[in-house]
mmCIF entry with sequence, helices, sheets and N, C-alpha, C, O atoms, coordinates in Angstrom:
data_MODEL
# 
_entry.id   MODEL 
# 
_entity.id                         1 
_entity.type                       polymer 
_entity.pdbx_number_of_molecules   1 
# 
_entity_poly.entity_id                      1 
_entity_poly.type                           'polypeptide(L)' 
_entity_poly.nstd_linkage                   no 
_entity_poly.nstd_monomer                   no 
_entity_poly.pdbx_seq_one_letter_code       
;(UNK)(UNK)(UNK)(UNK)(UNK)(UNK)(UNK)(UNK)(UNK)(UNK)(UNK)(UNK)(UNK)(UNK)(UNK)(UNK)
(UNK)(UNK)(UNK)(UNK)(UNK)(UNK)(UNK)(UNK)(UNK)(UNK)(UNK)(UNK)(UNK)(UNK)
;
_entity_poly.pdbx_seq_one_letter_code_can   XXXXXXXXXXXXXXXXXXXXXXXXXXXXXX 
_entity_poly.pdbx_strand_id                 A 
# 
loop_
_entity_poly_seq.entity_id 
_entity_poly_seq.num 
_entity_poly_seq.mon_id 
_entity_poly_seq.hetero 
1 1  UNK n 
1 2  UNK n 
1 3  UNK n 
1 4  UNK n 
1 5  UNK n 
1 6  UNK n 
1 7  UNK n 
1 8  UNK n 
1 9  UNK n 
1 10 UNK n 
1 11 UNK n 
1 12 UNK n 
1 13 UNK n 
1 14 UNK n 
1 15 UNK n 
1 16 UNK n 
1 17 UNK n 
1 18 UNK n 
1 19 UNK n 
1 20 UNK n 
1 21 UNK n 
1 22 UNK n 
1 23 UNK n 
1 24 UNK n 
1 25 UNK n 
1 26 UNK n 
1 27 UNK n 
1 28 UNK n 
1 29 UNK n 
1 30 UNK n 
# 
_struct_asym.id          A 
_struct_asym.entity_id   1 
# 
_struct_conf.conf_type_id            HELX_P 
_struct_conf.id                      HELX_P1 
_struct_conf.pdbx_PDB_helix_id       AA1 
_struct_conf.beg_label_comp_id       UNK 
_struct_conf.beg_label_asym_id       A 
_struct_conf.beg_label_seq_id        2 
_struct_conf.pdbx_beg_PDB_ins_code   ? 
_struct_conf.end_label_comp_id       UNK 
_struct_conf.end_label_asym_id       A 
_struct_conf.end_label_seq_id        29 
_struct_conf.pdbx_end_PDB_ins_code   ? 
_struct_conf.beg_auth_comp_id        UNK 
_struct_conf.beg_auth_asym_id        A 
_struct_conf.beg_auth_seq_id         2 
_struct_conf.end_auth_comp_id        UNK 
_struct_conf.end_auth_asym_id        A 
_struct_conf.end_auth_seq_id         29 
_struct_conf.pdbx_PDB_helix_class    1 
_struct_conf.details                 ? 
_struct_conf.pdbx_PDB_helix_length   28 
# 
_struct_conf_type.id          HELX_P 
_struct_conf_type.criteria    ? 
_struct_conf_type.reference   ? 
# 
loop_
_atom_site.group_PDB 
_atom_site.id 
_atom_site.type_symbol 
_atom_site.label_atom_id 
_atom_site.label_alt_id 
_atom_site.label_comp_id 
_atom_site.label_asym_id 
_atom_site.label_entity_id 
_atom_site.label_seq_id 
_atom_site.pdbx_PDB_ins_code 
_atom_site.Cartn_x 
_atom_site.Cartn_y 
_atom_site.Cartn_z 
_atom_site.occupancy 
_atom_site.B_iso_or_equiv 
_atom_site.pdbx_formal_charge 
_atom_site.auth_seq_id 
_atom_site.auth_comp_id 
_atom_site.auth_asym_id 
_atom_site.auth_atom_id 
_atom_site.pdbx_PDB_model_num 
ATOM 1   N N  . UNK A 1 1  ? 91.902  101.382 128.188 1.00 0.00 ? 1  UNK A N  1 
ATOM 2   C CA . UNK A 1 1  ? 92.958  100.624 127.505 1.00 0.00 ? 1  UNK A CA 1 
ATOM 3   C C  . UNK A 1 1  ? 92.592  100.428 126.032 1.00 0.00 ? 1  UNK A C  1 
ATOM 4   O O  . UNK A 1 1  ? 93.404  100.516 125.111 1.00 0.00 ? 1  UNK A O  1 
ATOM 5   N N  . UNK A 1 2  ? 91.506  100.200 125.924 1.00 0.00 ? 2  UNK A N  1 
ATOM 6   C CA . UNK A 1 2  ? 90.799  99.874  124.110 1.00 0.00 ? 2  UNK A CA 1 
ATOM 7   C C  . UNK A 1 2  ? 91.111  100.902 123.697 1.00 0.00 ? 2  UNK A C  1 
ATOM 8   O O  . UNK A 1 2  ? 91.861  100.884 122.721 1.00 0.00 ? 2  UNK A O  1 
ATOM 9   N N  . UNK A 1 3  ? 90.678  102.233 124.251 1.00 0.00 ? 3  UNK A N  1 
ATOM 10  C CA . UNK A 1 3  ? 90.470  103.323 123.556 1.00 0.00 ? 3  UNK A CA 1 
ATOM 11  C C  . UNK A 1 3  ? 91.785  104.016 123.117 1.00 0.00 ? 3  UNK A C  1 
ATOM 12  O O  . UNK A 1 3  ? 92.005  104.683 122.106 1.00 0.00 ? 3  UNK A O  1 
ATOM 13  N N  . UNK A 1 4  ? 92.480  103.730 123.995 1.00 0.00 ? 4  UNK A N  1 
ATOM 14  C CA . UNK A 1 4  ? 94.187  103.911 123.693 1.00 0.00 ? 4  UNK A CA 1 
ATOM 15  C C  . UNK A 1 4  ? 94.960  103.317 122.751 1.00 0.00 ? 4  UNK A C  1 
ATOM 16  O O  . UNK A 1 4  ? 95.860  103.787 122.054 1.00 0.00 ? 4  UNK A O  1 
ATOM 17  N N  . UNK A 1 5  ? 94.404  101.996 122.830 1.00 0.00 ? 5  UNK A N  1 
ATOM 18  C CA . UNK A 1 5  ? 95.071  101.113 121.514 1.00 0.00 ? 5  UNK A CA 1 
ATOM 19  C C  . UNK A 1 5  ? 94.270  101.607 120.096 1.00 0.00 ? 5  UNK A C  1 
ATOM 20  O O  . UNK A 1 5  ? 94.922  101.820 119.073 1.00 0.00 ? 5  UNK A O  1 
ATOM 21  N N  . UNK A 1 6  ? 92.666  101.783 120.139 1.00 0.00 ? 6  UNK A N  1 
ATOM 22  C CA . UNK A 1 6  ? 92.209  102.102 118.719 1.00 0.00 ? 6  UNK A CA 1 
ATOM 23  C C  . UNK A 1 6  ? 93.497  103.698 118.417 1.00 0.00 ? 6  UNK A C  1 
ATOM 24  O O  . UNK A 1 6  ? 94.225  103.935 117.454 1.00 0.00 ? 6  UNK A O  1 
ATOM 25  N N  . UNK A 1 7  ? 93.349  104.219 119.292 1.00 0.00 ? 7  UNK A N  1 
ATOM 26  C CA . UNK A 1 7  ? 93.672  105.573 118.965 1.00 0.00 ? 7  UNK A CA 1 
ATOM 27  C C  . UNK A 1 7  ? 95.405  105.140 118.607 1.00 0.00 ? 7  UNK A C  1 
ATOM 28  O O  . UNK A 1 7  ? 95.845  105.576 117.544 1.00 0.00 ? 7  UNK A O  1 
ATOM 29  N N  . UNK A 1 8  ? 95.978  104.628 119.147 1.00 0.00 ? 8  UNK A N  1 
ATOM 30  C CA . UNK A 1 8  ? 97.276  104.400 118.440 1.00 0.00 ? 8  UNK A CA 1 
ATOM 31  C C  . UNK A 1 8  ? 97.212  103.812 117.008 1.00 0.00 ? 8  UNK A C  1 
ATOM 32  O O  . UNK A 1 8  ? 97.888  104.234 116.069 1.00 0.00 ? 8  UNK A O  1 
ATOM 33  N N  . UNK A 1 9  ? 96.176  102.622 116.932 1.00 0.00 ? 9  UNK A N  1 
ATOM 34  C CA . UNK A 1 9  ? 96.235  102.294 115.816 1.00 0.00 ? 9  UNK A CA 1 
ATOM 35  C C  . UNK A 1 9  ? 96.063  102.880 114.543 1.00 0.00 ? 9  UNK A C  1 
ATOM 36  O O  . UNK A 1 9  ? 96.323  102.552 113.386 1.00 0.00 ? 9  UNK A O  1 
ATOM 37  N N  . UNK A 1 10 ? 95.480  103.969 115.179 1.00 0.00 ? 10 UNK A N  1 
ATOM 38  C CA . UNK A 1 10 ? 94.256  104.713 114.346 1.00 0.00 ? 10 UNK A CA 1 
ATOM 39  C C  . UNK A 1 10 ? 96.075  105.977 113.862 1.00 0.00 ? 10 UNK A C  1 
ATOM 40  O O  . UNK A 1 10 ? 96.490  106.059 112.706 1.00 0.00 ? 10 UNK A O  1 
ATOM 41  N N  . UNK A 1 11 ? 96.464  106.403 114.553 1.00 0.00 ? 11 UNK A N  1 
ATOM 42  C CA . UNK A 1 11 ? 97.383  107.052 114.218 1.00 0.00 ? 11 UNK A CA 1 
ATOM 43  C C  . UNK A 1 11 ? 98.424  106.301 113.437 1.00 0.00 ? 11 UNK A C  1 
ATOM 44  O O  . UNK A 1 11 ? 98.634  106.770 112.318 1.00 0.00 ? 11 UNK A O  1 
ATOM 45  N N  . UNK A 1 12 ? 99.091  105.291 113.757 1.00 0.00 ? 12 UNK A N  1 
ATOM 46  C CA . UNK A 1 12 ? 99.676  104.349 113.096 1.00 0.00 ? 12 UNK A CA 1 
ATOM 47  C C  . UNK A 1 12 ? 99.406  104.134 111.326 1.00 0.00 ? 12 UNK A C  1 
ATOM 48  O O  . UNK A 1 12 ? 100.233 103.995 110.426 1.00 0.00 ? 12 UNK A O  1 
ATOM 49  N N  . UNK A 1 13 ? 98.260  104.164 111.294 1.00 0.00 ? 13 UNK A N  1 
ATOM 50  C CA . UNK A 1 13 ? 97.646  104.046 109.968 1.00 0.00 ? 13 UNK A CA 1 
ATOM 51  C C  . UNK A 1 13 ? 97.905  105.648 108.892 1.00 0.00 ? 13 UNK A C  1 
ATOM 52  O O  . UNK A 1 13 ? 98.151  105.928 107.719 1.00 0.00 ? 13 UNK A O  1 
ATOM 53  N N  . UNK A 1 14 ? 97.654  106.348 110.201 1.00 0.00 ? 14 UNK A N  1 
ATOM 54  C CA . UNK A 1 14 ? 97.893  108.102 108.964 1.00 0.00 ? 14 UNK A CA 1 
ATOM 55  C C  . UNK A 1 14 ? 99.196  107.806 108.984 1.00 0.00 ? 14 UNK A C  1 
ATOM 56  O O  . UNK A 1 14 ? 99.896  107.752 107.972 1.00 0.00 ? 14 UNK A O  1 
ATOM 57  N N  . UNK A 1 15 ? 99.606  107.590 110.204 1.00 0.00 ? 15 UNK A N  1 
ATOM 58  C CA . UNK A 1 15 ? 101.383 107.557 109.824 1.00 0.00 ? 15 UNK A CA 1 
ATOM 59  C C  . UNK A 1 15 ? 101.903 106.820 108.461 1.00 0.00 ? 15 UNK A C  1 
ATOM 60  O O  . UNK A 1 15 ? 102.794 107.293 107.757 1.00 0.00 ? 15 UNK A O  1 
ATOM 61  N N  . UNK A 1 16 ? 101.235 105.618 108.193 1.00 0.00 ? 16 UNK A N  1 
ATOM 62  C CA . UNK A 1 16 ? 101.532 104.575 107.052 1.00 0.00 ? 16 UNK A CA 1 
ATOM 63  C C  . UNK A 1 16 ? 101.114 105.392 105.712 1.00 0.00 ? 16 UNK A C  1 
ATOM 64  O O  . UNK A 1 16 ? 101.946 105.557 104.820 1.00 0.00 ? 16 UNK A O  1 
ATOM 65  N N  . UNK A 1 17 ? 99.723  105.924 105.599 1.00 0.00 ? 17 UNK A N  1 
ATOM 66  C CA . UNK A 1 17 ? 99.278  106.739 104.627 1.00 0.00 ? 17 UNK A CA 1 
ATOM 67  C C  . UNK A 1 17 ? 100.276 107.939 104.477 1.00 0.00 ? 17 UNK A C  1 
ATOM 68  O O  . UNK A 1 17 ? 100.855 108.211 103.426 1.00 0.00 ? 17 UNK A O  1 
ATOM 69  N N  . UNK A 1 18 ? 100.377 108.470 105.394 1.00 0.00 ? 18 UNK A N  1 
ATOM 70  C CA . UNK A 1 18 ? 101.580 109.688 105.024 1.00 0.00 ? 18 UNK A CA 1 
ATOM 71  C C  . UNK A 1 18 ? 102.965 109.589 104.023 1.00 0.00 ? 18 UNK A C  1 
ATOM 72  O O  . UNK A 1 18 ? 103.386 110.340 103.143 1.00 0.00 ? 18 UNK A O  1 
ATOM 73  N N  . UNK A 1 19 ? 103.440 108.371 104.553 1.00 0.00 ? 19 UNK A N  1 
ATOM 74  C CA . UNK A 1 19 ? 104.588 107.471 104.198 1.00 0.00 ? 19 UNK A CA 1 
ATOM 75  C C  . UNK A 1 19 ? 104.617 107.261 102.766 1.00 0.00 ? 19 UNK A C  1 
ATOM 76  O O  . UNK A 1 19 ? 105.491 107.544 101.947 1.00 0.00 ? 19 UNK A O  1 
ATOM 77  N N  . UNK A 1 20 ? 103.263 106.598 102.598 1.00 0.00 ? 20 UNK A N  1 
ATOM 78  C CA . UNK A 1 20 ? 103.053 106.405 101.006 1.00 0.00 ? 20 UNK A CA 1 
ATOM 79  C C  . UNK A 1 20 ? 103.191 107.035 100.015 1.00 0.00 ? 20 UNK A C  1 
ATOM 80  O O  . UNK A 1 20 ? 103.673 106.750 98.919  1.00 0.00 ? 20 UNK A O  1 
ATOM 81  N N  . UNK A 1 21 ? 102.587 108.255 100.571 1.00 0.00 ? 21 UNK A N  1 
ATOM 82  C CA . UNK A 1 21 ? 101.864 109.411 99.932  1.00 0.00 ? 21 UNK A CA 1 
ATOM 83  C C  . UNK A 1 21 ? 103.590 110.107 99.411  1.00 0.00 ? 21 UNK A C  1 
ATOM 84  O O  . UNK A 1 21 ? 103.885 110.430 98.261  1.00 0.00 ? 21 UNK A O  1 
ATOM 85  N N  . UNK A 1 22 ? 104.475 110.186 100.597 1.00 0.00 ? 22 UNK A N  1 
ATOM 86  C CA . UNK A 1 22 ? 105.659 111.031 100.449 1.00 0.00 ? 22 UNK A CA 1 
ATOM 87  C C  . UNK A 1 22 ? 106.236 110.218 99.097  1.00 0.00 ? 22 UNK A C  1 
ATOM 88  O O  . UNK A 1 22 ? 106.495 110.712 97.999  1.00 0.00 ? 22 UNK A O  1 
ATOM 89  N N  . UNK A 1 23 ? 106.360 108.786 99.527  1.00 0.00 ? 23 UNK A N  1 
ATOM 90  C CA . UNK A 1 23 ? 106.726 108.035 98.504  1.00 0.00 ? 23 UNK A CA 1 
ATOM 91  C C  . UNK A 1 23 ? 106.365 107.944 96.977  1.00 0.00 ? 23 UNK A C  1 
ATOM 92  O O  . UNK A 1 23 ? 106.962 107.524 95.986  1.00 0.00 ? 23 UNK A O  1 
ATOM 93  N N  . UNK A 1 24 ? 105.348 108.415 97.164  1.00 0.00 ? 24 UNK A N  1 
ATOM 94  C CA . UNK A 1 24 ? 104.846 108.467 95.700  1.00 0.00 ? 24 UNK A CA 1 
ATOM 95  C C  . UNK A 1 24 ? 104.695 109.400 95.312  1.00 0.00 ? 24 UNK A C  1 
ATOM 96  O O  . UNK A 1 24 ? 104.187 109.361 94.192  1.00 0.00 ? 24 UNK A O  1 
ATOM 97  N N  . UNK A 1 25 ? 104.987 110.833 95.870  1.00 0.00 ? 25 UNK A N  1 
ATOM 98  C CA . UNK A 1 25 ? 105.148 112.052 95.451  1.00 0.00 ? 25 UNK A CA 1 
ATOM 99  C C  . UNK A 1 25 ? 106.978 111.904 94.682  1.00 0.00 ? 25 UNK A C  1 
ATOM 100 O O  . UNK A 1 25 ? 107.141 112.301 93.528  1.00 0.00 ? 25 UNK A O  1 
ATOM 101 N N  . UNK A 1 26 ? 108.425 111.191 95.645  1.00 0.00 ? 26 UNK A N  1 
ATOM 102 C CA . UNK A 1 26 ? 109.259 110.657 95.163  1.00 0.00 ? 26 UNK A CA 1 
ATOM 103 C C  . UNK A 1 26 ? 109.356 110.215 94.050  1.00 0.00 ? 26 UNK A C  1 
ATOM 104 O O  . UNK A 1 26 ? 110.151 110.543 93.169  1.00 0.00 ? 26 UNK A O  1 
ATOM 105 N N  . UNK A 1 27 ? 108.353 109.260 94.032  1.00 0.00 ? 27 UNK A N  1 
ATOM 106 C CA . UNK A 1 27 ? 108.876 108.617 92.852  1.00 0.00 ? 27 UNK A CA 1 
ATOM 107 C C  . UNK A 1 27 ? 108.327 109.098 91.388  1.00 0.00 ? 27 UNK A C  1 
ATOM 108 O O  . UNK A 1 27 ? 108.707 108.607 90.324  1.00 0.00 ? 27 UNK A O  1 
ATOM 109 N N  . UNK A 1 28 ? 107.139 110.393 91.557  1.00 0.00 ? 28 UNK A N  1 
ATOM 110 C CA . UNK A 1 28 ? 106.634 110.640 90.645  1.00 0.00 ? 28 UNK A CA 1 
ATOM 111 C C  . UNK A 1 28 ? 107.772 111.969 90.003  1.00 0.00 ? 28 UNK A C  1 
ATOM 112 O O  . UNK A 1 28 ? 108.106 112.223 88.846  1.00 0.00 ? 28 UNK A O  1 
ATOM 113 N N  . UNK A 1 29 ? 108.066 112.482 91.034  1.00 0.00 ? 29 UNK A N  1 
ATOM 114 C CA . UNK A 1 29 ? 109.447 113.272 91.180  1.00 0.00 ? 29 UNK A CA 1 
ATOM 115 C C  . UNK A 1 29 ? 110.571 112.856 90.042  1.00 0.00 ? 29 UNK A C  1 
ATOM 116 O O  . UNK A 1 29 ? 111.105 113.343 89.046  1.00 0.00 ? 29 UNK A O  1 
ATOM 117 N N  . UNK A 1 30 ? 110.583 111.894 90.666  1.00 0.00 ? 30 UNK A N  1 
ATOM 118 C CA . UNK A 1 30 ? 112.248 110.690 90.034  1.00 0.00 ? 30 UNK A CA 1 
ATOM 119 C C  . UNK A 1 30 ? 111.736 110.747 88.836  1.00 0.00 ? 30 UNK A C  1 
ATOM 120 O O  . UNK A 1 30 ? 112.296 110.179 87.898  1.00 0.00 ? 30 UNK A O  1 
# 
């Protein structure tokens, strides 16, 4: 069960970093 939750969390987080990253490729774009 731990190991399932780190590992979601753990994905959760690239997911957030990804997000950013797109975003600020956007706005450097704009």
């Amino acid at each position: 069960m731990q190991i399932n939750k780190n590992l979601k969390l753990g994905f959760t987080l690239v997911e957030i970093m990804i997000v950013v990253a797109i975003i600020g490729l956007l706005a450097a774009i704009a």
